[in-house]
Every structure is written in structure tokens, then in C-alpha cells.
MARVEX-954161 format. One record per residue (C-alpha): residue number from 0; y, z negated, x. Coordinates in steps of 0.5 Angstrom, whole numbers, plus 500, padded with zeros to 3 digits. Example, Ala and Ser with C-alpha at 12.3 -4.5 7.8 and 13.67 -1.06 7.14 Angstrom:
// residues 2
<rec pos="0" Y="491" Z="484" X="525"/>
<rec pos="1" Y="498" Z="486" X="527"/>
This chain:
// residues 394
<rec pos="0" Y="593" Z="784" X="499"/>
<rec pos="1" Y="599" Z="785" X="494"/>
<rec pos="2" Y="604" Z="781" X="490"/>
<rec pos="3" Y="603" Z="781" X="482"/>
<rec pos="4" Y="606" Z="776" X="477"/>
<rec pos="5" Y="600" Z="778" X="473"/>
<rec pos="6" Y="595" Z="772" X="473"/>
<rec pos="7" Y="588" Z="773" X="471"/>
<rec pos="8" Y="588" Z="766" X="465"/>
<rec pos="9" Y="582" Z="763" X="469"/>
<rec pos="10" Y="586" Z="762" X="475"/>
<rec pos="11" Y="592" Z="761" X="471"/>
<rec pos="12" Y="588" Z="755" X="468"/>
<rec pos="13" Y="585" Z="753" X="475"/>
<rec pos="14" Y="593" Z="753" X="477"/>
<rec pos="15" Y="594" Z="748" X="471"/>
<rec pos="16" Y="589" Z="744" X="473"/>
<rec pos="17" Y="590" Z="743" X="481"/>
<rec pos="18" Y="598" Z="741" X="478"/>
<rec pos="19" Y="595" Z="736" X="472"/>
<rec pos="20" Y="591" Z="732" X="478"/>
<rec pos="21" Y="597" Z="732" X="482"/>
<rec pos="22" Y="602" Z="729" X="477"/>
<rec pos="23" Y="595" Z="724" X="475"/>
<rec pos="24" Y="595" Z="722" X="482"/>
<rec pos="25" Y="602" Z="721" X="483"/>
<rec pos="26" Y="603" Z="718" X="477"/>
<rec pos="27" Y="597" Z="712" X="479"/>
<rec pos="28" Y="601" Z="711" X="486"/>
<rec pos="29" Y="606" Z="709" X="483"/>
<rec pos="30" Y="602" Z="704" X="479"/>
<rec pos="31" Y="599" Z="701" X="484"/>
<rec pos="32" Y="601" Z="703" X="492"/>
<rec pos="33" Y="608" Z="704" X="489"/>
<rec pos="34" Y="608" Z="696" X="485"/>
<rec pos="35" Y="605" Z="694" X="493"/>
<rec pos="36" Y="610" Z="696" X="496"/>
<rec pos="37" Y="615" Z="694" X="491"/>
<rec pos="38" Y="612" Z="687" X="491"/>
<rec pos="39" Y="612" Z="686" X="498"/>
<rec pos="40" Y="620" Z="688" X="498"/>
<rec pos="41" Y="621" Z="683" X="493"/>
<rec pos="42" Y="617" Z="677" X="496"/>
<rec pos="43" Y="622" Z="674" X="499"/>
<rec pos="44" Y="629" Z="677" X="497"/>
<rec pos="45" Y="627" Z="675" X="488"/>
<rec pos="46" Y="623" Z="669" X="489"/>
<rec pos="47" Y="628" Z="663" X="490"/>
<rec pos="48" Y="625" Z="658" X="494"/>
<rec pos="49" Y="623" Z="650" X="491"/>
<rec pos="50" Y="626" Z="644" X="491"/>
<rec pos="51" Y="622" Z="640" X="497"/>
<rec pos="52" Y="620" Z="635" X="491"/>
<rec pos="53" Y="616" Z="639" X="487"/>
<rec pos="54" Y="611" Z="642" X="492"/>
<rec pos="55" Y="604" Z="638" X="490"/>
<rec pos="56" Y="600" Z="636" X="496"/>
<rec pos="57" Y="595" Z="641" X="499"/>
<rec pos="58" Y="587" Z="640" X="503"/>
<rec pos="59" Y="587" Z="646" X="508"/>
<rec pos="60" Y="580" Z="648" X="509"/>
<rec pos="61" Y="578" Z="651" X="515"/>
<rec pos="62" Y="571" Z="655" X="516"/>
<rec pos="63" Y="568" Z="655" X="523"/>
<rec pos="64" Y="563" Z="657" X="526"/>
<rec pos="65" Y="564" Z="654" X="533"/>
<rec pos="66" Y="569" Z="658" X="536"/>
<rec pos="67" Y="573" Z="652" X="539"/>
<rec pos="68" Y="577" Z="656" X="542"/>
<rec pos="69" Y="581" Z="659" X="536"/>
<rec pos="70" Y="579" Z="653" X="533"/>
<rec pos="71" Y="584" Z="649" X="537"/>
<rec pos="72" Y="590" Z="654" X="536"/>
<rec pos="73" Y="589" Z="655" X="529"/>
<rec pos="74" Y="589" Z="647" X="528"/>
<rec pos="75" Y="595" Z="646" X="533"/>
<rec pos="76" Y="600" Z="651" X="527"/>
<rec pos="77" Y="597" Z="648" X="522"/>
<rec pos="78" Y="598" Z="642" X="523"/>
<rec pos="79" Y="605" Z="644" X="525"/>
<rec pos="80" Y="606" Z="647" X="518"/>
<rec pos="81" Y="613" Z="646" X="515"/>
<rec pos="82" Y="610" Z="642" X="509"/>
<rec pos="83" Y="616" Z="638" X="504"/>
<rec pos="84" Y="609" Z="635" X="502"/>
<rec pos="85" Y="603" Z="631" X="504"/>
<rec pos="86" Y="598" Z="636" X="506"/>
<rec pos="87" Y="590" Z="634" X="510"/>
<rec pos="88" Y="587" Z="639" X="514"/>
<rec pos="89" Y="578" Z="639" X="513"/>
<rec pos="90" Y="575" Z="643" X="518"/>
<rec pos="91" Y="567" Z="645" X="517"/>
<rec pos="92" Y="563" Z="647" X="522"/>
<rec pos="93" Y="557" Z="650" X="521"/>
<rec pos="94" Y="552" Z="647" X="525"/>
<rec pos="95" Y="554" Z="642" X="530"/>
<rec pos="96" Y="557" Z="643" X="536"/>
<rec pos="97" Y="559" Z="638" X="541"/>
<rec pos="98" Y="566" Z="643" X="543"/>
<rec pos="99" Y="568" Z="643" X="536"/>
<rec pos="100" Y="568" Z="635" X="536"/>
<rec pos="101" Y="571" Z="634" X="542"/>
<rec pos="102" Y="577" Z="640" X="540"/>
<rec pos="103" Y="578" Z="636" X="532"/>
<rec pos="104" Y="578" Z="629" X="536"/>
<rec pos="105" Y="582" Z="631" X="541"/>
<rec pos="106" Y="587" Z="633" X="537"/>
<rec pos="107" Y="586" Z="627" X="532"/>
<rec pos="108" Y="589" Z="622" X="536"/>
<rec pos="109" Y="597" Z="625" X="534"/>
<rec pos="110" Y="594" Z="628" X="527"/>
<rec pos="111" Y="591" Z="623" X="522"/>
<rec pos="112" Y="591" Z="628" X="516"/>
<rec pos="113" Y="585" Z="631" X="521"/>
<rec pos="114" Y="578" Z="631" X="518"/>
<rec pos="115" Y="571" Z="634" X="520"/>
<rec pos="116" Y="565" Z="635" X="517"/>
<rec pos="117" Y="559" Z="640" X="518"/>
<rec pos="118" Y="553" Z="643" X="515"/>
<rec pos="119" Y="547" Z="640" X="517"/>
<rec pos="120" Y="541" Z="643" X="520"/>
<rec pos="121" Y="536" Z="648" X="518"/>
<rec pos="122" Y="538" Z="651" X="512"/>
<rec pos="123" Y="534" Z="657" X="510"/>
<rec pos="124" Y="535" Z="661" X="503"/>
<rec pos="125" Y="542" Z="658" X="502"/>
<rec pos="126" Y="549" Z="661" X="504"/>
<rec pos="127" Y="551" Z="656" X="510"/>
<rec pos="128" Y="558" Z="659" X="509"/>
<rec pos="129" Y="558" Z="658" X="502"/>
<rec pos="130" Y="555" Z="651" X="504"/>
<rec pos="131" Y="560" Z="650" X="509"/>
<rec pos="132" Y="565" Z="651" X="503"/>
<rec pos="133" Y="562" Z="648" X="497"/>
<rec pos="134" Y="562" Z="641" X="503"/>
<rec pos="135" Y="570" Z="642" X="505"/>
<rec pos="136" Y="572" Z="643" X="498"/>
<rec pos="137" Y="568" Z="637" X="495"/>
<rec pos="138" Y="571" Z="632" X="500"/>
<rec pos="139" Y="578" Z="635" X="500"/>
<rec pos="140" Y="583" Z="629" X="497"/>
<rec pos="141" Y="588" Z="634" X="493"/>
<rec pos="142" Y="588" Z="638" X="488"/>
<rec pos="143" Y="589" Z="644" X="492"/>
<rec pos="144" Y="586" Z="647" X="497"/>
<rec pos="145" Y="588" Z="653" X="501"/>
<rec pos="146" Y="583" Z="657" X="505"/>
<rec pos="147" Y="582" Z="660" X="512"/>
<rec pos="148" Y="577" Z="662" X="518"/>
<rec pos="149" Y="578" Z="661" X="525"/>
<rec pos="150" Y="578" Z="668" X="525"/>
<rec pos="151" Y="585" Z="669" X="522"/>
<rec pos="152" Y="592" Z="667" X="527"/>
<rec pos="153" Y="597" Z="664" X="522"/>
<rec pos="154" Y="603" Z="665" X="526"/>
<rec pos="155" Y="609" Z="661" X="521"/>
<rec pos="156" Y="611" Z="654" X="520"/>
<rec pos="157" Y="612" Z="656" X="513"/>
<rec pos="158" Y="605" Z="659" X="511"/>
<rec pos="159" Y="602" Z="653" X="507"/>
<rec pos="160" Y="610" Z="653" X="504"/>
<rec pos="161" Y="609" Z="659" X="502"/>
<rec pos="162" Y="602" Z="659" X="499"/>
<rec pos="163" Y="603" Z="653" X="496"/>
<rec pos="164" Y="609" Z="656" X="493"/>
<rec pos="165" Y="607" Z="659" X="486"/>
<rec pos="166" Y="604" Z="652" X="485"/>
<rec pos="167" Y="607" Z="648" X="479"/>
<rec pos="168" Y="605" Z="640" X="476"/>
<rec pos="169" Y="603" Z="645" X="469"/>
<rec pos="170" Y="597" Z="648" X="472"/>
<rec pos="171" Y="598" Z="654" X="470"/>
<rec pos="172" Y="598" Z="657" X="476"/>
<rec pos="173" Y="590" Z="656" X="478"/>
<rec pos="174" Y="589" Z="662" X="485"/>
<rec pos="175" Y="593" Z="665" X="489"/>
<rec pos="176" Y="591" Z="671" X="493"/>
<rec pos="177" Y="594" Z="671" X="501"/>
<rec pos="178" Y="595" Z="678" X="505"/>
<rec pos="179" Y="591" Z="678" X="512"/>
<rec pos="180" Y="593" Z="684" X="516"/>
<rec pos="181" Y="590" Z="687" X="522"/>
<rec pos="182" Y="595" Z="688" X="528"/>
<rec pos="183" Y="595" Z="695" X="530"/>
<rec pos="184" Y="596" Z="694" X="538"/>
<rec pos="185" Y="589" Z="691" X="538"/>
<rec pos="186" Y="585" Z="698" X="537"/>
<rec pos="187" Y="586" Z="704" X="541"/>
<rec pos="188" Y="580" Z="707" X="540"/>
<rec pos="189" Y="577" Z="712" X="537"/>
<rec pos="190" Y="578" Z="713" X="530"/>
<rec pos="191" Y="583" Z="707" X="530"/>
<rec pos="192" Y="587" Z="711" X="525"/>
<rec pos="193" Y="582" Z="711" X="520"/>
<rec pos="194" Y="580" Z="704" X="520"/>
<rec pos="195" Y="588" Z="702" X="520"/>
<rec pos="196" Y="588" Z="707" X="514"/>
<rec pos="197" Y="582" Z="703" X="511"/>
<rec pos="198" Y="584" Z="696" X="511"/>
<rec pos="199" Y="591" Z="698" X="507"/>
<rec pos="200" Y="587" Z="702" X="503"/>
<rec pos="201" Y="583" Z="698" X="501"/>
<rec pos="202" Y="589" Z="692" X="501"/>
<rec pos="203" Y="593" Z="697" X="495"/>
<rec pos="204" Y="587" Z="697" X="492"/>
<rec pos="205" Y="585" Z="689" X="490"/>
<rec pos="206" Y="593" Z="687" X="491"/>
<rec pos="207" Y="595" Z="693" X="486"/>
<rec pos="208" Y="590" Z="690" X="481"/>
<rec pos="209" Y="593" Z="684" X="482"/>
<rec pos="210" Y="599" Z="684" X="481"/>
<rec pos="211" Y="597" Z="688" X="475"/>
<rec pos="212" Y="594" Z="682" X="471"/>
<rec pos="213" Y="587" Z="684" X="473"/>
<rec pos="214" Y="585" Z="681" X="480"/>
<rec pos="215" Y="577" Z="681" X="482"/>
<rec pos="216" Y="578" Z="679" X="489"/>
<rec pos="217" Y="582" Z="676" X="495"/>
<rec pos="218" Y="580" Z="676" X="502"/>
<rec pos="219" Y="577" Z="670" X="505"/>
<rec pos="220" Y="582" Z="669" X="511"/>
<rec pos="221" Y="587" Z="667" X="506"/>
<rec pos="222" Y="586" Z="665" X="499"/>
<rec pos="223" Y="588" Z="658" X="494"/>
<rec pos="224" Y="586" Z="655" X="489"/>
<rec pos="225" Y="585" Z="650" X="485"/>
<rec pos="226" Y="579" Z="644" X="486"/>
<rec pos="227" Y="578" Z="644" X="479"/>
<rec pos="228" Y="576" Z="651" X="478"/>
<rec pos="229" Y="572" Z="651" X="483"/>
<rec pos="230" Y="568" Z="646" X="479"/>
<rec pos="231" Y="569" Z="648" X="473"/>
<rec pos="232" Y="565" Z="654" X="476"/>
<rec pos="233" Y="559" Z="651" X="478"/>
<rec pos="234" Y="562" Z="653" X="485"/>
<rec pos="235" Y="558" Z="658" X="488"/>
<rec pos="236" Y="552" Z="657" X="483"/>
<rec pos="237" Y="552" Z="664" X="481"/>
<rec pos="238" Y="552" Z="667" X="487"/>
<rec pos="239" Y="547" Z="662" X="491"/>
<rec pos="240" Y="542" Z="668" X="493"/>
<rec pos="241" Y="548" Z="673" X="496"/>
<rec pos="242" Y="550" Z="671" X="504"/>
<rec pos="243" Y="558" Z="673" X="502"/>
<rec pos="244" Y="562" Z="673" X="496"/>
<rec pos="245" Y="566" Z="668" X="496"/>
<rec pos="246" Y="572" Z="671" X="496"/>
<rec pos="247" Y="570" Z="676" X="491"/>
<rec pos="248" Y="565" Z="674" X="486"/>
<rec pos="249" Y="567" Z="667" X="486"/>
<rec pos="250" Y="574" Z="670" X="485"/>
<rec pos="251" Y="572" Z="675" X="479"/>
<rec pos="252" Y="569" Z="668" X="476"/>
<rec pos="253" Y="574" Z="664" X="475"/>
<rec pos="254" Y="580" Z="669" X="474"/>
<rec pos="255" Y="583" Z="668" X="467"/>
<rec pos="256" Y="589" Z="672" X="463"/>
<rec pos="257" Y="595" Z="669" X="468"/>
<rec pos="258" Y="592" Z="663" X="471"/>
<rec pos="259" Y="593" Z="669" X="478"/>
<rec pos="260" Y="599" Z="670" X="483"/>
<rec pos="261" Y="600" Z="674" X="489"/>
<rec pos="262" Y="603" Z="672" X="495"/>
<rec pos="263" Y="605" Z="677" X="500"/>
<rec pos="264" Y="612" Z="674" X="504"/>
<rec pos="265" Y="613" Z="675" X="510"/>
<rec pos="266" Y="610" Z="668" X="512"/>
<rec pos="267" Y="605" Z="667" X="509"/>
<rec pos="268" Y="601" Z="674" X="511"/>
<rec pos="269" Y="596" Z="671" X="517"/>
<rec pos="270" Y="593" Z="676" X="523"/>
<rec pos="271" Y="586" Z="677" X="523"/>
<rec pos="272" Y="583" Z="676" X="531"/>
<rec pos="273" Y="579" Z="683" X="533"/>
<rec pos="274" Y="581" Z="685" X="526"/>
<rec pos="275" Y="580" Z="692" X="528"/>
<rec pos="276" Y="575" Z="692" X="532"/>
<rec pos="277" Y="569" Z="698" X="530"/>
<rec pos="278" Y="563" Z="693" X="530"/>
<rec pos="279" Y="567" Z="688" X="526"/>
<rec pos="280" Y="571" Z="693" X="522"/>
<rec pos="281" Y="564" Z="696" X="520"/>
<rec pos="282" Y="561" Z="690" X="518"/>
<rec pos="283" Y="566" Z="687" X="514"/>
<rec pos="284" Y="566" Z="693" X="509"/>
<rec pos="285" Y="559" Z="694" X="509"/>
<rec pos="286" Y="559" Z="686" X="507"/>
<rec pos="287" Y="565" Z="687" X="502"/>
<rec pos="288" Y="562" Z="694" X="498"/>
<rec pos="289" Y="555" Z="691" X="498"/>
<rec pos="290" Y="559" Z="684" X="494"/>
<rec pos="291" Y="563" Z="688" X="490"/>
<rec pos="292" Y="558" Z="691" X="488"/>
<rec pos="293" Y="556" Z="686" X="483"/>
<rec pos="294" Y="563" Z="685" X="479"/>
<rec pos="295" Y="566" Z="689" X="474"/>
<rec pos="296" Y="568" Z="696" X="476"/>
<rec pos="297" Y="574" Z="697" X="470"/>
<rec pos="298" Y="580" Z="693" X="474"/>
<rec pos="299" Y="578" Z="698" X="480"/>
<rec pos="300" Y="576" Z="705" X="477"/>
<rec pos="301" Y="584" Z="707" X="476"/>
<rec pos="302" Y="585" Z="707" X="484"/>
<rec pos="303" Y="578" Z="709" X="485"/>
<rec pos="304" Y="580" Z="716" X="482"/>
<rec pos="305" Y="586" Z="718" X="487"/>
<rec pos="306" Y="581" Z="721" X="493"/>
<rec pos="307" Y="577" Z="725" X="488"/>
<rec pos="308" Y="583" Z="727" X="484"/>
<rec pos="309" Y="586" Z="730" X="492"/>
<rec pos="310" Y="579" Z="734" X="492"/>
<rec pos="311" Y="579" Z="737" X="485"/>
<rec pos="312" Y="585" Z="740" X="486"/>
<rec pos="313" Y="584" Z="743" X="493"/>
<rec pos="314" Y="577" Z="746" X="489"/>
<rec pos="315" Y="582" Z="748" X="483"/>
<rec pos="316" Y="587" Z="751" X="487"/>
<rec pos="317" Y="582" Z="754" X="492"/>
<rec pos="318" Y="578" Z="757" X="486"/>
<rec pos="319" Y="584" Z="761" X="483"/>
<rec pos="320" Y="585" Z="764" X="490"/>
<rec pos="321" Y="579" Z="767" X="490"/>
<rec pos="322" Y="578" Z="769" X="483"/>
<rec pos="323" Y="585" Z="772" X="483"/>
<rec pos="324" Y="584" Z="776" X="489"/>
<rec pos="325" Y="587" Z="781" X="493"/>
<rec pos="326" Y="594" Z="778" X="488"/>
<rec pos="327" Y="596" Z="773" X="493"/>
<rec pos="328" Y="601" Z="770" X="488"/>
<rec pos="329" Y="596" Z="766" X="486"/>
<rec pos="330" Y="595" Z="763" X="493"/>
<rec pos="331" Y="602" Z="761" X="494"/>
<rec pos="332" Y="602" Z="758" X="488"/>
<rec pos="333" Y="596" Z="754" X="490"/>
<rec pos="334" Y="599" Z="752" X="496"/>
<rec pos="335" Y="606" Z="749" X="494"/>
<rec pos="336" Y="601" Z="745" X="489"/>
<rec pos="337" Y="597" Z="742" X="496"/>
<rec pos="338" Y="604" Z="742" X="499"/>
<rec pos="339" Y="607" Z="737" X="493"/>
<rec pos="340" Y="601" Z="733" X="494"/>
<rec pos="341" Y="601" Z="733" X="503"/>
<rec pos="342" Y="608" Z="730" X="501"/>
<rec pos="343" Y="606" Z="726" X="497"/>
<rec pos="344" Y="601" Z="722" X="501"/>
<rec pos="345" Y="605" Z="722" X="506"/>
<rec pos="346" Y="612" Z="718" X="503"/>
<rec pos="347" Y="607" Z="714" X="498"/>
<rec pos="348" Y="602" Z="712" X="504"/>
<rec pos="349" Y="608" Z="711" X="509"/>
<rec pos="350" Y="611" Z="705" X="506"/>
<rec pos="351" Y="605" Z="701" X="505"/>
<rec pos="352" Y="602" Z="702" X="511"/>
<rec pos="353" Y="609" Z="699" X="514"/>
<rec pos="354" Y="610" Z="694" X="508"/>
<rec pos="355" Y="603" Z="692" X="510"/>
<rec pos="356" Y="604" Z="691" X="518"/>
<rec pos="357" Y="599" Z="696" X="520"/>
<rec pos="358" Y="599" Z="702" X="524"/>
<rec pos="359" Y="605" Z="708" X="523"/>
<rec pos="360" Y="601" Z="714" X="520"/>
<rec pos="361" Y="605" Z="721" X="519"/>
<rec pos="362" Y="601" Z="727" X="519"/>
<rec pos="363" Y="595" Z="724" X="519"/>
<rec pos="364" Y="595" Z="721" X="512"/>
<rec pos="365" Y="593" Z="727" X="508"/>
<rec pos="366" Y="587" Z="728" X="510"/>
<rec pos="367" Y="586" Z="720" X="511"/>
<rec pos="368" Y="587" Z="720" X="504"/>
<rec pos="369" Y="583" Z="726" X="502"/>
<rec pos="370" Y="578" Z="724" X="505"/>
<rec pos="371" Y="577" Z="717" X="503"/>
<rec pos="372" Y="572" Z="717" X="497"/>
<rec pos="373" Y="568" Z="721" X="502"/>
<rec pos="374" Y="568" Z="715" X="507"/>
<rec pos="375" Y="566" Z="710" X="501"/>
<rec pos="376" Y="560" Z="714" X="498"/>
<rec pos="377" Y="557" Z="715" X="505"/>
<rec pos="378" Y="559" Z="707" X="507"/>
<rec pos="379" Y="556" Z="704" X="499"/>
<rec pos="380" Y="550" Z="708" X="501"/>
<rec pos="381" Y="550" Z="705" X="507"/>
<rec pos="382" Y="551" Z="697" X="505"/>
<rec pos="383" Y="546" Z="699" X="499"/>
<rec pos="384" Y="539" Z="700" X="504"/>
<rec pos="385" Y="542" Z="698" X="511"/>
<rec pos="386" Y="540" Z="692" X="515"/>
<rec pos="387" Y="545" Z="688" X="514"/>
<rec pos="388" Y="544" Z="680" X="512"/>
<rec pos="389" Y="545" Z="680" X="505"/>
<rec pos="390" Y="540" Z="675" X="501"/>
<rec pos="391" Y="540" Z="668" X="503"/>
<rec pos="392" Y="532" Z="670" X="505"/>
<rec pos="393" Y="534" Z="675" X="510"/>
């Protein structure tokens, strides 16, 4: 081994290389995990509350699939929202259910603005969520209707305010995308770390988008939109033959150059019940890529390369070592290229895993995020020939 200033031109070009994908992945962080971050810093701080009077009457709808249980608590805080404006609360189960009946008629008494509704019986070759839907949303009063799951756990009064919030009389603003966040204290398990990671990767991806006037999605647990866009779109018509899609699908229909907003205030993030567990977590992600496989691909490609773009400059920087040895210049300058890039992974993703409330990551998110497109080619794969319900057939 020796020391030399002399580079071989091909090593001197894979150097180049490694350094041009390091200045392109910094430079797409700052587009879309940086704008995150900056946005959810933001949510509270520069976007004045409005007057009580100009808030417009809101439908919560609320999809149930015989969880009474969290059925009960979700429905004691909404129905306890600080809401300057008249707002109903329409639960539709799924099927029935002699618990869920005896839970809403319980807690009607005190509530008029309370409803219920479920899906008939022996539906086949139908979505039976988006049924559920399509019922809710039709027999919703107001014009608005906000959207959750008894699989989400709404912990401020000020949720309703703050998703009704971006809303005016002028109808410009037709959808707003609310946050669900797993919390962190739920999974010890093996591989907690990379689920966490997942979740606020995957978050960054569709939230960047968005705040980037291009949205594609939002997430089932917390979502708003205008009546009349659902109808104007047919509902889910479509998408009938798909299980799920409601939230992405449908989403990407009916976006429109400026007709979208992006909640992310403290109070309006609602927590997903057993979020992280490994089942659950697999299961959702497998669904999520096999729906998203059937929108546009060009609001999603920017943040797509990031994890490739960490792999091509490990093999660069890797490959001029090689080529330049015994010369180990060469490999000093290609690790303090990797090192900028550990570095920056780790002051990007930190931020956001905070400003998200998810799991505090540190050594560990380098190779999270290194190893990531990994991760989804092997799980797009997987969503494409596994098991999983995805036609109405199935």
C-alpha cells in the first residue's frame, strides 16, 4: 500500500460519480424530507387559527368492522370535539353486529348528531369497505366529510378543527390529507427499528408529494374531502374490482392542480391502534404497494431514487478503490464521500422521524435508508403473487 496524489482517470471519474449521487440525494432530501419537516414545524406556528363563524358544517364517518370496543372510545372523543360548527357523526359497520348497536344506542341518548348504518349481508364481488363508504358518505347531511377507522385513536378535542380548518365557503379547497402515526412504545420487537423507519419513509413520500402540489394518496385513518367530489367521481367506480384503494386511488382521481391541503398540526395527527405490530404492518404495506400500483408513477419517482442513488455511490466509490489499488488515496477519498453521506442520512432522517412521532433513530438510519428500495422491490414483488385479498373475487 502506498499514498500517491496520482489517480487512474477511471477511478478519478467513479469518484466524481460517487460525489455527483451524494450532491443528488442531498439535494431531493431537502426537496421532500426537509419540506416535511419544515411543514410540520410550521403547521402550528404560521397558520392562524379562523374565526368560529367561518368553520362549515362537517359528517364524520366513521368505518367499523365490529370493534365495539374501540368503537366506544373513538366515539366518546369525537363526539366531545371542540367544533364552533355543526357537525354528525355516521358510523357504518360492516355487517351487523348486536355490540356495535347496543354501543351507538348507548351513547345516543346524550348524542343526537349520532347515526348508524351497515352494510347488508352477503355481499360478494364488491368491496364491503368501499360499500361501507360509498353508504356513509351518501347518507352524510354536510357537504364535508371527514373520515377514520375504529383502527385510529383520536387524542384531541381540536382534531375536527383543525382537519376542518383549510376549508372555506369558496370550494377551492376540495381535500385534506391528515397524518396517522405509529407510536413507538407499542413494538419492542424484532425489527421495530425498521418497521418505524418504514412507516416515516414511506409518510415523507406521499406528504412531500403533496405539499409539493402533486399528491397521489393519503391515508384511510384520517382524510377529508368534499361530498361533491366523491360524486362527481362516480365514487369508487373505478376501482370496484380492487379490496382497497380508497385512499389512494380514489385519491389520485379526483386531485386537481390546487384543490389539496395538508394537515399536519399537532392536533390533528391521529394514532393507529397496534400500528406496529409485524402482521399488521406487513399486511398494510403489501395492500398499500399493490394499490399504488395502479396510479401514476411521476409524482413518486423523485423520492424513489434516494435509496438507489446511496447504492450507486457505494459501488462508485467501492470501485475506484479497487481499480486504484494499492494507492489507497483513492479509498480515502471514497470513504469521506460515504461518510458525507452516513452524515447526511442521519441529520435529514432524524428530524423527521421526531417531527413525525415515531421511534428515536441514530446509528441505525444509514443502513435503514440504504437498504430501503431493497426492501420494496422484495415487498412489490411479494404484493404482486402473494395471497393476500386483492380482487373482490378473491
Amino acid at each position: 500500500m502506498y499514498f500517491s496524489p496520482v489517480i487512474p482517470d477511471i477511478s478519478l471519474w467513479l469518484l466524481c460519480a460517487a460525489f455527483v449521487c451524494v450532491a443528488l440525494l442531498a439535494a431531493i432530501y431537502m426537496a421532500r424530507v426537509r419540506s416535511v419537516v419544515s411543514y410540520r414545524r410550521r403547521a402550528d406556528r404560521e397558520r392562524p387559527d379562523k374565526p368560529d363563524a367561518d368553520y362549515l358544517p362537517a359528517s364524520v364517518v366513521i368505518y367499523s368492522q365490529g370493534d365495539s370496543d374501540n368503537l366506544e372510545t373513538l366515539l366518546r372523543t369525537v363526539l366531545g370535539q371542540d367544533y364552533p360548527a355543526a357537525f354528525e357523526v355516521i358510523v357504518v359497520n360492516e355487517g351487523e353486529s348486536v355490540e356495535v348497536r347496543d354501543t351507538v344506542s348507548m351513547l345516543r341518548g346524550t348524542h343526537h348528531n349520532l347515526y348508524l348504518t351497515f352494510t347488508p349481508e352477503g355481499v360478494v364481488n364488491l368491496s364491503r369497505k368501499k360499500l361501507a363508504l360509498t353508504l356513509g358518505i351518501k347518507a352524510a347531511r354536510y357537504d364535508i366529510v371527514v373520515l377514520t377507522t375504529t383502527a385510529a385513536d383520536i387524542e384531541s378535542p381540536l382534531w375536527l378543527k383543525r382537519m376542518m380548518r383549510p376549508f372555506e365557503r369558496d370550494g377551492k379547497t376540495e381535500i385534506v390529507l391528515g397524518y396517522s402515526y405509529i407510536d413507538p412504545e407499542e413494538d419492542s420487537g424484532l425489527g421495530s427499528r425498521r418497521r418505524a423507519f418504514d412507516h416515516v419513509a414511506d409518510s415523507v413520500r406521499w406528504l412531500g408529494t403533496a405539499i409539493a402540489r402533486h399528491p397521489f394518496r393519503g391515508t384511510e385513518y384520517n382524510i377529508a374531502y368534499r361530498k361533491n367530489a366523491f360524486l362527481r367521481n362516480k365514487g369508487f367506480a373505478r376501482s370496484l374490482n380492487l379490496h382497497y384503494g380508497d385512499d389512494d386511488i380514489f385519491i389520485s382521481e379526483i386531485v386537481r392542480p390546487g384543490n389539496t391541503v395538508v394537515e399536519l398540526s399537532d392536533e390533528s395527527m391521529v394514532r393507529l391502534r397496534h400500528g406496529n405490530s409485524p402482521r399488521i404492518f406487513r399486511e398494510r404495506v403489501l395492500r398499500r404497494m399493490f394499490t399504488e400500483s395502479h396510479i401514476s408513477r411521476r409524482p413518486r419517482i423523485l423520492f424513489a431514487l434516494t435509496g438507489w442513488l446511496q447504492i450507486a455511490a457505494i459501488g462508485c466509490a467501492a470501485a475506484a478503490s479497487v481499480l486504484s489499488w494499492p494507492n489507497i488515496q483513492t479509498a480515502v477519498i471514497g470513504i469521506v464521500i460515504l461518510a458525507a453521506m452516513i452524515v447526511l442520512d442521519i441529520a435529514v432522517w432524524r428530524p423527521a422521524m421526531r417531527a413525525l412521532k415515531s421511534r428515536s433513530l441514530y446509528l441505525s438510519l444509514p443502513w435503514l435508508s440504504i437498504t430501503r428500495p431493497i426492501r420494496r422491490c422484495s415487498r412489490h414483488i411479494r404484493s404482486q403473487i402473494g395471497k393476500q385479498k386483492k380482487y373482490t373475487w378473491d
